[in-house]
N, C-alpha and C positions, 0 to 999 in steps of 0.2 A: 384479302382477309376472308376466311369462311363465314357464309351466311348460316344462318338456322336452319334452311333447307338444309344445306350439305351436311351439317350435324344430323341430321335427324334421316336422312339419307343413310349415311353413313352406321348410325344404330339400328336402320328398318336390313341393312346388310346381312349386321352379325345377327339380330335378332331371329330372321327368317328362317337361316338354317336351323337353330335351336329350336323354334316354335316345330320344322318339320319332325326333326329328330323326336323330341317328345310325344309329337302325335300318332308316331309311327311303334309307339309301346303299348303294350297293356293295360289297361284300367288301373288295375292292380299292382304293376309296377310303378305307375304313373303316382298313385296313393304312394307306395314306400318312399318313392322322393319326394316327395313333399315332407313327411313326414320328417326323411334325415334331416331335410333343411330345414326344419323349425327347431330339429333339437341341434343343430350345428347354432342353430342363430341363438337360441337358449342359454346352451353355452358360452357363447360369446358374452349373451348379455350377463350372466351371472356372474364371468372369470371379471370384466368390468368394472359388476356392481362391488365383489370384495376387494379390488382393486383400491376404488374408489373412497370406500369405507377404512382399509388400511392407510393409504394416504390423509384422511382426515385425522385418524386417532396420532397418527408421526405428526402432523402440523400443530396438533391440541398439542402434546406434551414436549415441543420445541417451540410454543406460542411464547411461555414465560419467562426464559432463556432471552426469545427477542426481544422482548420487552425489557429485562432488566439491560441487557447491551445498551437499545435505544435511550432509558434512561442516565445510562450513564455516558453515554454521547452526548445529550444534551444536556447534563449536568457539566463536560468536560467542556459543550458552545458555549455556555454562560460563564464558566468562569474563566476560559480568553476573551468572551466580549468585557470581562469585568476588568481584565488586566489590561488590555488596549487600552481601555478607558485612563490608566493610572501613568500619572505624569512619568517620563524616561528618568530613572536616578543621574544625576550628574557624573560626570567623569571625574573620577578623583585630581588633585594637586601630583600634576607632572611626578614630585620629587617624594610623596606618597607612594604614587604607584611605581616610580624605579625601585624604592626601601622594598615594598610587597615582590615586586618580581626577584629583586635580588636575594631577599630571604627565603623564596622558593626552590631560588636555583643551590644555593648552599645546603637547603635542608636535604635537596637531593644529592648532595658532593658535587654537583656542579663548578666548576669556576670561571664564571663568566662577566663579564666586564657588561653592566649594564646603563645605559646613558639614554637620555631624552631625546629625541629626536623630531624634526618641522614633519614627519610621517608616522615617525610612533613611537616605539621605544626598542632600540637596538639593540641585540647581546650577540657579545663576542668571544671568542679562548676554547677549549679545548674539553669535548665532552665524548662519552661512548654514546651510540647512538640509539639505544633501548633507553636510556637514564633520557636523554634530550626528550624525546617522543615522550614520556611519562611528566618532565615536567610540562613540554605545550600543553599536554590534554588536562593539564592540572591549571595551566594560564587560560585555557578555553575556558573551563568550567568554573572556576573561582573569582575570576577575573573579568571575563570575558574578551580575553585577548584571544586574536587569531593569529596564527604564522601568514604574513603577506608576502617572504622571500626567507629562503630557506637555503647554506650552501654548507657541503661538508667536504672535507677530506674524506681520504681511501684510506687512510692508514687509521691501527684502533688509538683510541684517545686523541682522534679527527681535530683538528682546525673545524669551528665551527661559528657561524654568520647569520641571524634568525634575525626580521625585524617583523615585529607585532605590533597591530592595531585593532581596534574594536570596530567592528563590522557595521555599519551602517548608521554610526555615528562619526563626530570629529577624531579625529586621527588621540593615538592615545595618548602622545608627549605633549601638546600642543596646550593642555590645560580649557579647552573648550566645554 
């Protein structure tokens, strides 16, 4: 590990020959450098200071933007710490929630054979597979059913096998 000698060693190296170099000039010359180098550093310090100055006036006028954001962040914590807070709605009656899934699947031309099941609620028969897709994401979002096994045919108007349950609750045939 280098000591402070050897630094300093090390700067009295480069230092030397510069100290000769310069001694070996003019008065005169010796003034005109100096000179550059206060207006080189001048510059530097002014390109800096409106640097400096421009960055403050972009953070002013992007201050209240963060602020309405951050407000509405914490408008949007409080009101999942409020909904946390609210009892989970019960899972509908088994033979409720077959009526609802199976009126879904009709509304979409669906025909699907839909039954209760000890894991969720099963549908079976014969769909195109843009119409199926349309009614899950209609079971996800209305319902709160999710697809837990999912099997289709190749051929169009597929053999189709879906069984949905609600995510992190009791299964959704079960009546729990």
């Amino acid at each position: 590990m280098p000591s402070a000698n050897d630094s300093r060693t090390d700067l009295a190296l480069v230092i030397a020959p510069l100290r000769r170099w310069l001694s070996a000039r003019a008065p005169r010359e010796r003034q005109m450098m100096l000179i550059a180098v206060m207006a080189v550093a001048l510059a530097a310090a002014l390109t800096a200071t409106d640097w400096i100055l421009a960055e403050r006036e972009r953070l002013q006028k992007r201050l209240p933007l963060a602020r309405a954001v951050f407000e509405r962040m914490q408008a949007d914590t409080d009101e999942l710490t409020r909904l946390r807070a609210l009892p989970a709605s019960p899972a509908p009656e088994p033979a409720t929630l077959v009526a609802a899934v199976r009126s879904a699947a009709l509304a979409r031309g669906l025909q699907l054979e839909i039954r209760a099941t000890p894991d969720g609620l099963s549908a079976s028969g014969h769909a195109a597979l843009p119409d199926l897709i349309d009614w899950l994401a209609a079971m996800q979002g209305d319902l709160h059913l999710y697809p837990v096994r999912l099997r289709t045919g190749s051929a169009p108007g597929r053999p189709v096998e879906v069984l949905l349950a609600r995510v992190g609750g009791a299964p959704a045939g079960n009546g729990r």
